[in-house]
N, C-alpha and C positions, 0 to 999 in steps of 0.2 A: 355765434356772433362775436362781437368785441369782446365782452365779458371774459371767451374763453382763450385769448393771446396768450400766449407762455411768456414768463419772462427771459430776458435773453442774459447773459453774465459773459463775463472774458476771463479766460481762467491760464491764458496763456501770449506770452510775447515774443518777437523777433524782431531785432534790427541788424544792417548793415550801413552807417551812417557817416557822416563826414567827421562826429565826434566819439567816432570808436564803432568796433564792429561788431558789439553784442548791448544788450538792453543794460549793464551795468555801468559801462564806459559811456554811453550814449548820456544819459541819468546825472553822473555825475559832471561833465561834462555841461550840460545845460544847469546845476544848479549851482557852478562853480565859473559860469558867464563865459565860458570859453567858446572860442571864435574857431569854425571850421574851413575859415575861408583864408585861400593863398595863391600863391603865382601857380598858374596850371603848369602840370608835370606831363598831361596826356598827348602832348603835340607841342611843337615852338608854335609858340602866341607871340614871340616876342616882336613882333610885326604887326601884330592883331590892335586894332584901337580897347577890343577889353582881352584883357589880359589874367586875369583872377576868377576863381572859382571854387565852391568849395567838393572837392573829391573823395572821393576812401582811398583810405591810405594803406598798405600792408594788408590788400585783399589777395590772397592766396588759392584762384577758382580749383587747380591741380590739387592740392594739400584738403580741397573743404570736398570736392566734388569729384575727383579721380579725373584722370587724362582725358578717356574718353568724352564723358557728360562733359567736363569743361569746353572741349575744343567745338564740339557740337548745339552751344549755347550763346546765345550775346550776352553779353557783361549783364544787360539788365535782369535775365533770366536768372544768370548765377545770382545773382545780388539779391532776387527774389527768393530761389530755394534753399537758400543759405538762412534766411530770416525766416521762413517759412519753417524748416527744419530746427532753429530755433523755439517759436513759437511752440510747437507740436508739444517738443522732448519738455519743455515749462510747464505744458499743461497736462505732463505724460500720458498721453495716448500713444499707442499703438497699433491700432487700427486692426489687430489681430483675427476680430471675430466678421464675420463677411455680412453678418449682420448688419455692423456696428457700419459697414460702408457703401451701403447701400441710400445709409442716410447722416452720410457726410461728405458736404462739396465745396466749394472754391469759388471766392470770386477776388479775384488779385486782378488789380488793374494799371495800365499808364498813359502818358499822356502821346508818348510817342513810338514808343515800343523799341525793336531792334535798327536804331536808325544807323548803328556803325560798322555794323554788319550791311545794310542796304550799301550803304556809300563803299564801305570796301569792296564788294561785289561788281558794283561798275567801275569802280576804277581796273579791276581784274580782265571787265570786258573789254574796256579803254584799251589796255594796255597788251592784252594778250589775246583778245578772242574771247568767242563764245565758249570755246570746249573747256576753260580753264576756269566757269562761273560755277563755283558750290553749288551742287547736286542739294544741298542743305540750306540754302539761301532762305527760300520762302518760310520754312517752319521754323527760320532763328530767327527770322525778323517780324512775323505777325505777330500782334499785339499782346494776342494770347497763348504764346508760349511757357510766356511766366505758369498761370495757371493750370496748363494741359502737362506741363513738368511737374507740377509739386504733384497734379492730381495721380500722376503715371508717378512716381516716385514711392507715395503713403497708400496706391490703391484704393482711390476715395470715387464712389462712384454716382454720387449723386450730382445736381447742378455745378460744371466746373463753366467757368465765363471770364471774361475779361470786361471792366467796364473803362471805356473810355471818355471822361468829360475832359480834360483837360487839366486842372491844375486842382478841381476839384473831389476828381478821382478818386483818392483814397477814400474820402468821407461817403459816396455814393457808394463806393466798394463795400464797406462797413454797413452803411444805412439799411442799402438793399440784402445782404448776408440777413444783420439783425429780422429785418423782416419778414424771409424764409423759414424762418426758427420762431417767431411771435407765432405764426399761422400754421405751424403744424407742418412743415415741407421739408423741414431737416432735423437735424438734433444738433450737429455740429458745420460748425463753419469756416474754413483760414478766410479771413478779409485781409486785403492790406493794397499795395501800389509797389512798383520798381521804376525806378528811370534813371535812363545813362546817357548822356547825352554829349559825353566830354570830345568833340569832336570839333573843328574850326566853321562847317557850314551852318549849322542850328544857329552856335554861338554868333555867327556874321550875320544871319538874319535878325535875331533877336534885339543882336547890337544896332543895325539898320532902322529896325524898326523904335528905336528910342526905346527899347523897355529895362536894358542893362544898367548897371552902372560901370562909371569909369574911373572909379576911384582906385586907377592899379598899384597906385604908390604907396596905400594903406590897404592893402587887402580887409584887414582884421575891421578895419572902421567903414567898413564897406557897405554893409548892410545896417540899414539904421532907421525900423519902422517905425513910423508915427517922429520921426524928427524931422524938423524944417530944413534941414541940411542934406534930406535926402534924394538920390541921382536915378535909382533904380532900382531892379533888385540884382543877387546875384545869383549865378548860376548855381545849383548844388547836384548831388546823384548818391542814389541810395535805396535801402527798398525796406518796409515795415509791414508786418504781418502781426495777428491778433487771431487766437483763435476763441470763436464764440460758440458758446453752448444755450440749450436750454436749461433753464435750473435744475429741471429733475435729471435733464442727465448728468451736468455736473455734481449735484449731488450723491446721486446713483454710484456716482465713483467715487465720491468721497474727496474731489481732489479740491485746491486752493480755490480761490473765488477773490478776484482782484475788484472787479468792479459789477457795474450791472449796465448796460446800455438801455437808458429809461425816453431816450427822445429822436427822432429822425425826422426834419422838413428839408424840403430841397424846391428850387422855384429857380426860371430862367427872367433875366431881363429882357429878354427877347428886345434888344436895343442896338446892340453893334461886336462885331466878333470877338473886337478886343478889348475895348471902354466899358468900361462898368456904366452903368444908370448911376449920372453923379449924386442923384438923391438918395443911393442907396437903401430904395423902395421894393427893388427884388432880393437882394441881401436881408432888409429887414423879414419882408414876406416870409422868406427861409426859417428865420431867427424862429417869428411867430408862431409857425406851420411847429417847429422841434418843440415849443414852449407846449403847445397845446394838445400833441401828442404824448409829453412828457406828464402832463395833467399839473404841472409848476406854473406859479404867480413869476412874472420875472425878478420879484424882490428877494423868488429864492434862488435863484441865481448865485453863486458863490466864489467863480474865477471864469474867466472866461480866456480861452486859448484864439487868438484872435490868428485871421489869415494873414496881414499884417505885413505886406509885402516889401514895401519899401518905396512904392514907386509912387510919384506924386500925385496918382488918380486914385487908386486903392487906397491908399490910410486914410483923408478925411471923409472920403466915401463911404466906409466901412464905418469908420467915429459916428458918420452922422447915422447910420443904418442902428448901431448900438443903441444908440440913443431916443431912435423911432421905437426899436422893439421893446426895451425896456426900461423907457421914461426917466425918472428921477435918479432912479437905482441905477443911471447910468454910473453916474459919480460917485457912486460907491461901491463899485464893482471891479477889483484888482483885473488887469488885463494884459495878458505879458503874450510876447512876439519868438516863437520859435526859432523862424527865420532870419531873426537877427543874430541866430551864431553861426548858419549854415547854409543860409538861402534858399532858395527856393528849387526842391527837388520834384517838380512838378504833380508827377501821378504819382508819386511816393509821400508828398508832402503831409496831406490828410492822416496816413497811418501812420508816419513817425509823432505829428500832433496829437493822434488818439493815443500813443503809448504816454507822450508826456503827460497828456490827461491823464490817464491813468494812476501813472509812477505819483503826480500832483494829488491826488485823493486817498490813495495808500501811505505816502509818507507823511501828507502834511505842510508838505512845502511847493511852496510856488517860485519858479524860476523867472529871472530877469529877463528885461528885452533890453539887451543888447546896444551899447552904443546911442542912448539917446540919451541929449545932450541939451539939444534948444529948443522949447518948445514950437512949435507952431500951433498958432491962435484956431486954426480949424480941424487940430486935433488935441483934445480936451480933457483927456481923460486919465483916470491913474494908470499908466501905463508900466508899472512898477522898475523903472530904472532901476541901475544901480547893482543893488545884488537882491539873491534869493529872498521872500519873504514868508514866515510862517503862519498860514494863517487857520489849520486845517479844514478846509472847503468840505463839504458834503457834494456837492455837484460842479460837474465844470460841463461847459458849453466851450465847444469846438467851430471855427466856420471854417469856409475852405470856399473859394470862389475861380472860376475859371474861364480863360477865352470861351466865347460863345453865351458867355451870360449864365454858365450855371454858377446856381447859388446852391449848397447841402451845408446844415447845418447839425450836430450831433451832440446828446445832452448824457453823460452819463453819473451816474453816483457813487458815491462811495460802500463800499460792502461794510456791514457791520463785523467788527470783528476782523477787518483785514489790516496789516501790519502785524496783526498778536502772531501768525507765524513768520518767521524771513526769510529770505532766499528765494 
């Protein structure tokens, strides 16, 4: 039964991000309030009513992944086994013994997959005919490429999946991983999301749909969650990976031990595809669902990495959802905004927040959100403007919320003894 769950730990990280393209540049980066948002380089926008996004910069797919794999992949894939193949080398595995692969799998997710490869393909139809459509179309573009690559790359033969909620992605990715490894169905796990999305048609709906901002004249002040001045969110692309063990086998091997994943709830608004429940009654549900799984009072609660989007319906949404789940201790509870250096990288966004969680409980320090300035009266909270704060946390609490009402919310804790090694 319950009693006999394994505990889960993270013994390894990868990123490719708008604020550098490995977990160190990423890291300092966020605790040094730097802003990954600028005039898009991926296409002329300059026609476009939004115009700014936050991108990677000096991504090299040729130099990281060879001619072939590169030409044969969408950007989000690369982006993913790049961070993935991070991850792994951090946590030094190998995967050497055929043992060892039989019980370890993959669940990397996004929110929209290879959508720039879909659009180039029919423009190719458009313009030249059927015979001239890549023979490769379909398996660069299905969602789960990302994961059926890293799994075919590392030889990992156990559960390999793509989870798609939407913006909530990553945190499911993680949740559901940790959970295979609590009940005994793996030993090891890569979790994380990818999404690329730097293309004029996403961007034009999105912008349609009232969810962007258009603040193109300030790129950098663009993203600014939980302030009364904010338009939207902005676009970001990137991809973050995490690899999870069970204790005993991270121990077994002797290697580092970053954190420990102690909480998982996840709960749908079932209310409207793309409006949150403004009471943020299914958000709070989530919060509840990770508190109660985590076996945590919410007073022990100790940073919270908030979704934090920027757009006028998600922050006081979210504020008020905080504040249902855990009460008083709202207002005491430090609460910083990831997205306010980078925007919102949808099925990626969760795993780049889980690293920050992470990096947050290993060093000690808590990163700013970005760019908030004036309050607004219906978001209340210590939202820690300004710059980094030290406060060394035991646990952070991650949410992640996405079109269609999902809510996943993720609790992890600090490792005793981690920092005493570096690197």
């Amino acid at each position: 039964g319950r009693g006999m769950r394994k505990r889960v730990v993270i013994t390894g990280l990868g990123t490719v991000s708008p604020l550098g393209n490995d977990v160190q540049a990423y890291w300092s980066g966020l605790t040094a309030g730097r802003s990954g948002v600028a005039t898009i380089t991926a296409y002329d926008a300059s026609d476009q009513p939004v115009r700014i996004a936050a991108e990677v910069k000096g991504f090299d797919p040729v130099a990281l992944l060879g001619r072939r794999q590169a030409k044969r992949t969408d950007r989000f894939t690369q982006l993913v086994l790049v961070s993935a193949d991070q991850a792994i080398a951090d946590a030094r595995l190998t995967f050497e013994r055929e043992a060892d692969n039989r019980h370890a799998g993959v669940i990397i997710g996004t929110g929209i997959g290879g959508v720039g490869t879909l659009l180039d393909a029919y423009d190719m139809l458009q313009e030249r005919g059927h015979r001239r459509v890549s023979a490769l179309m379909v398996p660069m573009m299905m969602p789960n490429a990302g994961a059926g690559e890293v799994a075919i790359k590392h030889g990992l033969h156990g559960l390999v999946m793509s989870v798609a909620s939407a913006c909530a992605t990553g945190n499911n990715a993680i949740g559901e991983g940790a959970e295979r490894i609590r009940r005994g169905a793996a030993e090891v796990m890569i979790c994380g999301g990818g999404e690329s999305t730097m293309h004029p048609l996403p961007l034009a709906a999105l912008g349609n749909m009232g969810a962007l901002s258009h603040r193109n004249d300030e790129p950098e002040r663009a993203s600014r969650p939980f302030d009364a001045d904010r338009d939207g969110f902005v676009m970001g692309e990137g991809a973050g990976a995490l690899v999870l063990e069970s204790l005993e086998h991270a121990q077994r091997r002797g290697t580092r031990i970053y954190a420990e994943v102690i909480g998982y709830g996840a709960s749908c608004d079932a209310h409207h595809i793309t409006a949150p429940s403004e009471d943020g009654t299914g958000a709070a549900r989530a919060m509840d669902a990770a508190l109660s799984d985590a076996g945590l009072r919410p007073e022990e609660i100790d940073y919270i990495n908030a979704h934090g989007t920027s757009t006028p319906l998600n922050d006081p949404m979210e504020t008020r959802a905080i504040r249902t789940a855990l009460g008083d201790h709202a207002y005491r509870v430090p609460i910083s905004s990831t997205k306010s250096m980078f925007g919102h990288l949808m099925g990626a966004a969760g795993a780049l927040e889980a690293i920050a969680c992470v990096k947050t409980l290993e060093t000690g320090v808590i990163h700013p959100t970005l760019n908030y300035q004036t309050q607004d009266p219906e978001c209340d909270l210590d939202y820690v403007p300004g710059q980094a704060r030290e406060t060394h946390p035991q646990t952070a609490l991650s949410n992640s919320f996405g079109f269609g009402g999902h809510n996943a919310t993720l609790i992890f804790r600090r490792w005793e003894g981690s920092g005493s090694i570096s690197g």
